[in-house]
N, C-alpha and C positions, 0 to 999 in steps of 0.2 A: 503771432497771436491775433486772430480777430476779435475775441470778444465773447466768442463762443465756448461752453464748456463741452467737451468731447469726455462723455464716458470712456473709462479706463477698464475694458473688461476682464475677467477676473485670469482667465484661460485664453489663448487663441484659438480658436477650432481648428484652426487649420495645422497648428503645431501637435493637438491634442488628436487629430485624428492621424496623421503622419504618425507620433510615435506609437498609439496603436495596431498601427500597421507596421510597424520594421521588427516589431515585439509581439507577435499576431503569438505566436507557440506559448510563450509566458502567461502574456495575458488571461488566452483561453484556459490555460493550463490552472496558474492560482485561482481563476472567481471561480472555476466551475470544482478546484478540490477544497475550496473550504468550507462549499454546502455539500458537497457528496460526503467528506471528512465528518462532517456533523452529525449526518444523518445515519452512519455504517458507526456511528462510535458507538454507543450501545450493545450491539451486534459484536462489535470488535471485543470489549470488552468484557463480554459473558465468553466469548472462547477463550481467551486468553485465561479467565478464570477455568476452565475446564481443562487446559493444559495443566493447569499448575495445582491442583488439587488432588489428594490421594483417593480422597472420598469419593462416593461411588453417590451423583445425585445428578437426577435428569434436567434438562435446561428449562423445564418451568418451574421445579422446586428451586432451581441455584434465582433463577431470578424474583421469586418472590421473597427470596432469603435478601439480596440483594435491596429490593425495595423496603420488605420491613425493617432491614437494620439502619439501612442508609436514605431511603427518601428516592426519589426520582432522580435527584442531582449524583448516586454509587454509579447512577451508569457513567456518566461522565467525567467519575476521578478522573484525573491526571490529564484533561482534554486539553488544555492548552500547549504543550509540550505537539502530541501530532496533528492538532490543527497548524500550529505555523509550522512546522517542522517536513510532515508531510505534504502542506502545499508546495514551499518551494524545493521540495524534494520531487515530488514528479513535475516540479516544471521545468528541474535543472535536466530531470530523466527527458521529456520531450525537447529537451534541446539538444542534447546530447544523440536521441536517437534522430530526431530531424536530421540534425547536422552530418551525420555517420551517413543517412542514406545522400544526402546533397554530393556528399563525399565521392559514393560510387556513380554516384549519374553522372558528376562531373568528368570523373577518371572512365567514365566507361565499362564499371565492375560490374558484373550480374546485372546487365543491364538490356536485357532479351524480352522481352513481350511477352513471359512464358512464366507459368503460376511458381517453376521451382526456383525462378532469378527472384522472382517477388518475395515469394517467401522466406529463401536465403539473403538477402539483404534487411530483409524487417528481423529477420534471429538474430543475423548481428550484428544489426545496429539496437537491437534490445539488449541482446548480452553486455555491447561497451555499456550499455547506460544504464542497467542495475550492476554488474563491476565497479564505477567509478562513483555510483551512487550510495554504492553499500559500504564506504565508508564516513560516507556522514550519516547515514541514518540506525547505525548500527549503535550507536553509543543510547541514542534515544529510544528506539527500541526498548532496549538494556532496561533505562530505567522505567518506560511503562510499566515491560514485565514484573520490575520487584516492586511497584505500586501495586499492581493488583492482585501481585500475591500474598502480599503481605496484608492488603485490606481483606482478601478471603479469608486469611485465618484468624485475620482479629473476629469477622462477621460469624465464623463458624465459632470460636469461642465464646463469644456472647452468648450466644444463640443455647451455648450449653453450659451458661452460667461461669464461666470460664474466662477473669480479666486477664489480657494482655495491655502491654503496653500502645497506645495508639498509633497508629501506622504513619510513617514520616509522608510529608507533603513530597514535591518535585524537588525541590534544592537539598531539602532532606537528603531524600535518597541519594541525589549526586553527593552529597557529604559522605556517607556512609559507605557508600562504594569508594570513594577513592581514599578513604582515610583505612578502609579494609584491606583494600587491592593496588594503591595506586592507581596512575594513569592507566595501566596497561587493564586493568579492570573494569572499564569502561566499553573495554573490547573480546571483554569475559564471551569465547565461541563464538570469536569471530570468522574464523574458517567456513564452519555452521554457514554463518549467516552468510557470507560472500558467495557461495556455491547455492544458497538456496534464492539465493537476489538474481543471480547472473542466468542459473538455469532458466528461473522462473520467467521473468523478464524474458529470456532468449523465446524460451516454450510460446507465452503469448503472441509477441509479438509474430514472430514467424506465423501462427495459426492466422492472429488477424489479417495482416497484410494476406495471405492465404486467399481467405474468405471475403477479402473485398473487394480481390482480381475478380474472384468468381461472381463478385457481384455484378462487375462491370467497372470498377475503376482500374483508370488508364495509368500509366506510369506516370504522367503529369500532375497525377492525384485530381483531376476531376473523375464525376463520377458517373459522369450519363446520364441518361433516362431512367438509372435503378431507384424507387423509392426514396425519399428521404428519411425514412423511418428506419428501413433495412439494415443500412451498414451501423448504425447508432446501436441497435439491436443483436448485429454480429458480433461483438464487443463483448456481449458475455456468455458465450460458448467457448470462446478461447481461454478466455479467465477460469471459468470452472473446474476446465478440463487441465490447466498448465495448473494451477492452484492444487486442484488432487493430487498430482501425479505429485509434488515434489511437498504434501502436505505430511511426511511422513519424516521428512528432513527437519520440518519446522516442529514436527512435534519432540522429534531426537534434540534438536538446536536449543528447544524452552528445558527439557529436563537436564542435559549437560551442564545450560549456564545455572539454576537453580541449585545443584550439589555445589559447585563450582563457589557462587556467590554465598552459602553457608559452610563453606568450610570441610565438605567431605570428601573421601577420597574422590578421588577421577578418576569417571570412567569415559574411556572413548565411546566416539559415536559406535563402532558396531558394536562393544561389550552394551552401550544403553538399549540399542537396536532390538539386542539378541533377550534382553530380561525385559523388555514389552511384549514382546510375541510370545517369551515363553510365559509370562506373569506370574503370583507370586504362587499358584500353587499349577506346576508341571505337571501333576497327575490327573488334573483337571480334565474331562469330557471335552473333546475337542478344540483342543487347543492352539491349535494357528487360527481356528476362526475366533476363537476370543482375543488371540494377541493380536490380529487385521481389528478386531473391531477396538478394542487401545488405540493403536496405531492410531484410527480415523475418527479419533472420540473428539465430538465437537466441529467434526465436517459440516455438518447440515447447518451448523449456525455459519462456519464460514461462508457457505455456499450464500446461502442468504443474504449475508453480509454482503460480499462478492456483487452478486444481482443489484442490491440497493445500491451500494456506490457505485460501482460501475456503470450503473444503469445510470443513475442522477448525471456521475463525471459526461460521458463520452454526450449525452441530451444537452448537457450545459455548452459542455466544450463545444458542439458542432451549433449549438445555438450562437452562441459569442464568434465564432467564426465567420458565421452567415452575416451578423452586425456587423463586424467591422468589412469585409467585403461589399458593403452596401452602402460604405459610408460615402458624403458627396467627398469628390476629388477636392484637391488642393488650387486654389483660385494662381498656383504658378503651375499648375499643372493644366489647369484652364487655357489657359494664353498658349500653348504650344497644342 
């Protein structure tokens, strides 16, 4: 002791930016989905309403219904459930697909300079990481969906004078589902949901890594002289385009667990498939294009939704990425 008092500071920088960097995929992954999460909730939760409703109302009538019954705060029921839920669900997804590809570079898989090695490695290391993720996200899911559908038809009963009882909060729901269903009701079409995680997942990712070869990045993952804007940008053309194709799974997925979760008979995915397309009246004037447009009811808000998060996540994420890559080194990494 000399004498002297030596502030005790709170953090070490140097320990603070070290774990930053050994957790670079995490990090970027949670700060950048809990503002993208925020901002697509609203967006998320008008389709999710438009899956689950029989009624036939366009997306600025459901959302003024939406605000006049419920306030500003209807868009955001149930948000605390996939804000924490879905952050560290795709951060556990980008570690999972990290990790998959680290895998084959190491082993030497698909590992050619050439856009079909690229791209078949990002499909399957997207596929392990919605397969292995679509067991934890699948229960949560579950219970969004029967929050919001259940707030829609209290909101349309009001609306026409008509009391219901009021719609259970988060724990509610999990109450009522598993005191209905048991455990295993938690996982009410989870077939659905695994097949539409793993394609989906597989779909994107293969497109993006795709599209970022052709950008100009290397198999080291730098990216060249391409824009910094550009590959952040490519990000959602993948999404739209993987998202459509397998939006037709997701809309089969919400009506299955829906009968499912009320108690009606069961019908499989192609018996649900086949009575959207055909709808409730067959003699109807042109009817495969009215059952494609069922099928794709509430696409444009996904799309939307899509562009806004996606767009926020992959800005943040490559934002937060460039920061930690910039940080100063480690004063033991100084000395050598």
């Amino acid at each position: 002791m000399d004498g002297k008092w030596t502030p005790n500071p709170v953090y070490d920088p140097d320990k603070y930016n070290d774990f930053l960097r050994r957790n670079k995929a995490v990090v970027c992954a949670l700060s950048a989905s809990y503002v993208s999460t925020f901002a697509g909730y609203p967006l998320d939760s008008i389709k999710s309403r438009l899956q689950t409703t029989k009624t036939k109302i366009t997306v600025p009538k459901l959302a003024a219904l939406v605000y006049r019954e419920e306030g500003i705060m209807g868009f955001y029921r149930g948000l605390w459930i996939p804000l924490m839920t879905i952050s560290f669900v795709r951060a556990a997804s980008f570690t999972i697909y990290s990790r998959t590809k680290e895998y084959f570079a190491l082993h030497n898989i698909l590992y050619r300079d050439s856009i079909i090695d690229v791209s078949l490695t990002g499909g399957i290391s997207g596929a392990m990481s919605g397969a292995l993720i679509s067991f934890c996200s699948a229960p949560f899911e579950l219970v969004k969906a029967t929050q919001v559908r259940r707030q829609l038809e209290y909101s349309i009963a009001a609306s026409k004078g008509v009391a219901l009882a009021k719609p259970p909060g988060t724990l509610e729901a999990v109450k009522d589902i598993y005191r209905n269903n048991g455990f295993r009701g938690l996982y009410t079409g989870f077939r659905l949901h695994f097949v539409r995680d793993t394609a989906g997942t597989a779909l994107y990712f293969l497109e993006y890594d795709g599209m970022r070869h052709l950008l100009g990045r290397q198999r080291s993952g730098e990216q060249g002289a391409t824009p910094h804007w550009l590959p952040i940008h490519s990000s959602l053309v993948p999404f739209v385009t993987s998202w459509a194709l397998i939006y037709p799974l997701d809309v089969v997925k919400t009506k299955v667990q829906n009968r499912a979760l009320a108690g009606e008979r069961y019908r499989g995915p192609w018996e649900t498939l086949y009575r959207l397309v055909r709808g409730p009246d067959p003699n109807a004037p042109k009817p495969l294009l009215a059952g494609i447009a069922r099928i794709y009811r509430g696409l444009g808000v996904s799309a939307l939704r899509s562009i806004t998060t996606h767009g926020l996540l992959w800005t943040l994420f490559d934002l937060t990425a460039h920061y930690i890559d910039d940080l100063p080194p480690s004063k033991k990494d100084e000395q050598y």
